[in-house]
Structures are given as structure tokens and as C-alpha cells.
PLY file of the C-alpha trace (Angstrom):
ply
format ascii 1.0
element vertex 136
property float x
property float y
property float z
element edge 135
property int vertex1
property int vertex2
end_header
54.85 100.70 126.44
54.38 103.90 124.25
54.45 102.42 121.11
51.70 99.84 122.46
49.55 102.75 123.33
50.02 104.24 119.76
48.95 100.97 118.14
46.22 100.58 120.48
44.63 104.04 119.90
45.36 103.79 116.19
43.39 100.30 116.09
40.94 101.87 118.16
39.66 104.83 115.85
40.01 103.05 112.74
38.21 99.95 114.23
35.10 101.87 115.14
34.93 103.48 111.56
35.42 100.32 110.36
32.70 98.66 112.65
30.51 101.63 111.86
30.73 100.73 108.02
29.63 97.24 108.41
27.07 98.16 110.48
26.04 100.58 106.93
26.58 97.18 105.11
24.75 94.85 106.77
21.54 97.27 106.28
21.74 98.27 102.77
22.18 102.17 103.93
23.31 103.92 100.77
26.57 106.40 101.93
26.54 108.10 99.25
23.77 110.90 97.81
21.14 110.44 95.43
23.46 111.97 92.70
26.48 109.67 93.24
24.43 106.74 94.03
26.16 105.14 91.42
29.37 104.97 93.44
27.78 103.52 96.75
29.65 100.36 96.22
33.00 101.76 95.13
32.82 104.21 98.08
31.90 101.03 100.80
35.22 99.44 99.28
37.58 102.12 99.60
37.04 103.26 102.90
37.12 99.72 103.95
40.33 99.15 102.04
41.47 102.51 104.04
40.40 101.35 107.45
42.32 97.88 107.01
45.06 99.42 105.55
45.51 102.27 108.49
44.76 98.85 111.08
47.05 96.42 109.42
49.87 98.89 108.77
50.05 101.43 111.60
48.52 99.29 114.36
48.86 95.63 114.14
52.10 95.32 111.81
53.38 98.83 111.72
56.16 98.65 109.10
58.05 101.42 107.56
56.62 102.48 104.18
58.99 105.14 101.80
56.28 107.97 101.44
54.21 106.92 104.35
53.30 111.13 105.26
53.23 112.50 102.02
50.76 109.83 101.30
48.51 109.72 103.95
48.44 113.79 103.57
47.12 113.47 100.30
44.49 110.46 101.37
43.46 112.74 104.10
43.17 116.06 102.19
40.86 113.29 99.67
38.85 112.02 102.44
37.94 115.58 103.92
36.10 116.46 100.25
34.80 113.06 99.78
33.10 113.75 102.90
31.83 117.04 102.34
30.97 116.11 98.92
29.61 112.47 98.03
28.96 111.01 100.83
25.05 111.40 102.57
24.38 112.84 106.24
21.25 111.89 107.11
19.92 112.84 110.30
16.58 111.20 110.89
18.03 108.20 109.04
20.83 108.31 111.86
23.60 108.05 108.83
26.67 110.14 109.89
29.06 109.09 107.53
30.24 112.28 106.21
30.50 113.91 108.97
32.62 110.70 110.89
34.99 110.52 107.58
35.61 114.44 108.29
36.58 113.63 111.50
38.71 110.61 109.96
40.51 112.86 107.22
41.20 115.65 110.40
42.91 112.72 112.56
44.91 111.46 109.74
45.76 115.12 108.63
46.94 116.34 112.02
48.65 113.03 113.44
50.56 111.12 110.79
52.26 113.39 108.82
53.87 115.09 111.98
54.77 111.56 113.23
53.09 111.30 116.16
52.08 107.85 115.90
55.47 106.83 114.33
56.62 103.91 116.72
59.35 104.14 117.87
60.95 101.02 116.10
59.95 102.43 112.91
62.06 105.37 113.63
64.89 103.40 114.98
64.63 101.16 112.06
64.73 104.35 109.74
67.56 105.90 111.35
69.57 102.41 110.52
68.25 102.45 107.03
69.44 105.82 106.44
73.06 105.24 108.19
76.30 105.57 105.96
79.72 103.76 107.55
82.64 104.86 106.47
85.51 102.88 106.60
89.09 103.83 106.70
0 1
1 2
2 3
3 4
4 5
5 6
6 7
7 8
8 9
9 10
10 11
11 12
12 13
13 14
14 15
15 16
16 17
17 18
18 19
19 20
20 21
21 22
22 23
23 24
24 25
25 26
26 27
27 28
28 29
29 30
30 31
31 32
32 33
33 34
34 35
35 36
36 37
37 38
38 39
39 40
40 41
41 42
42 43
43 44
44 45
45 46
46 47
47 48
48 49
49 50
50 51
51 52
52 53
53 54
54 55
55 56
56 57
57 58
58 59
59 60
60 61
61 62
62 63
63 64
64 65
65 66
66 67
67 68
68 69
69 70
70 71
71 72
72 73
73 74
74 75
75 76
76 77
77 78
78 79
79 80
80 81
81 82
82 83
83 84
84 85
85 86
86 87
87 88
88 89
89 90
90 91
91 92
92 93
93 94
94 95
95 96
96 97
97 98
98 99
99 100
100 101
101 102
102 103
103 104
104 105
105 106
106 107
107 108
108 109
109 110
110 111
111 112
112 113
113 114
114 115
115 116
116 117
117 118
118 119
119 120
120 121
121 122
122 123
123 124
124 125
125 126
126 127
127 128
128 129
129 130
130 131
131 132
132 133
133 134
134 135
């Protein structure tokens, strides 16, 4: 029942930044500022590609992937200045997308690399993985 909450809140989040960006699509809201506009596309597709990814792997089909925290560290620690940097905060244009991929980066940075929402059949079938038998 655990794991199934993990999944669930792990859908959750990642499902309303998702939503959130299609919402951007679907009215032609540029994410990014005037100087990297340029990159609005690119920027659309990889934090969709990092949505799905984060659903698909950790929630729906949570498998167990070699470098899984060091990774996710590093996209996280990326995301943070992405957010800070490229991507556009517009108030009166009610475009919070810098701010909400902060957020993102901070959830990824403080949960997955301490394995908090490691299932716990991913750590079971880690612990198997990793088991030597000796025979005498």
C-alpha cells in the first residue's frame, strides 16, 4: 500500500507540471525570455520528455535504472538554473513556469536521491541483483 502511495504522489506532481505545460502549448505562451526565444521549442520538449520520463519510470512502471540518483541530482541541479535563468515569469501574463520548474528541480533534489520514493520492489529487486552465493 506504500509503494502505491509513492507512485500515486509521484504521478501526481509530475502530472500537473505536465498538464500545466500543455495548457502553455495549446496557447502559444512562449516559456522562455525574449533573449532565448530561440529555444522555446527545445525547452517545451525537454521538460515534457522529463515529466513523461519521471511518470512512466517512477510512477506507472517504476523499474530499477543503474545511476537512477546520481542522475536525477544532476537533472535537478539543471532544472533549478534553467528556471532561474531561461525560462519567463510573467505575472500579469499569469506564466509561472520558472518559478513551478524551481519547485520541480527542489522536489526532485530533496526526494530521489535520498530514496524516498524508491518502491519498495525496486529495493528488493536491487538487493537480489547485488547478492553473491557462495557455494561450498
Amino acid at each position: 500500500m506504500k509503494d502505491f502511495i509513492k507512485r500515486g504522489i509521484v504521478i501526481a506532481i509530475f502530472a500537473v507540471f505536465l498538464l500545466y505545460l500543455i495548457l502553455l502549448i495549446s496557447q502559444w505562451q512562449a516559456i522562455t525570455t525574449p533573449e532565448y526565444a530561440n529555444l522555446n521549442i527545445i525547452t517545451y520538449s525537454i521538460l515534457i520528455a522529463l515529466c513523461l520520463y519521471l511518470i512512466v519510470f517512477y510512477g506507472m512502471y517504476p523499474v530499477h535504472i543503474k545511476f537512477s540518483r546520481p542522475a536525477l541530482l544532476v537533472v535537478s541541479l539543471a532544472l533549478i538554473v534553467v528556471s532561474q535563468t531561461i525560462m519567463r515569469n510573467s505575472w500579469p501574463d499569469g506564466i509561472f513556469i520558472g518559478d513551478i520548474f524551481s519547485v520541480a528541480g527542489v522536489i526532485i533534489l530533496i526526494l530521489f536521491p535520498t530514496n524516498i520514493l524508491t518502491t519498495e520492489k525496486i529495493k528488493k529487486h536491487t538487493a537480489k541483483k547485488n547478492e553473491v552465493i557462495i557455494e561450498v
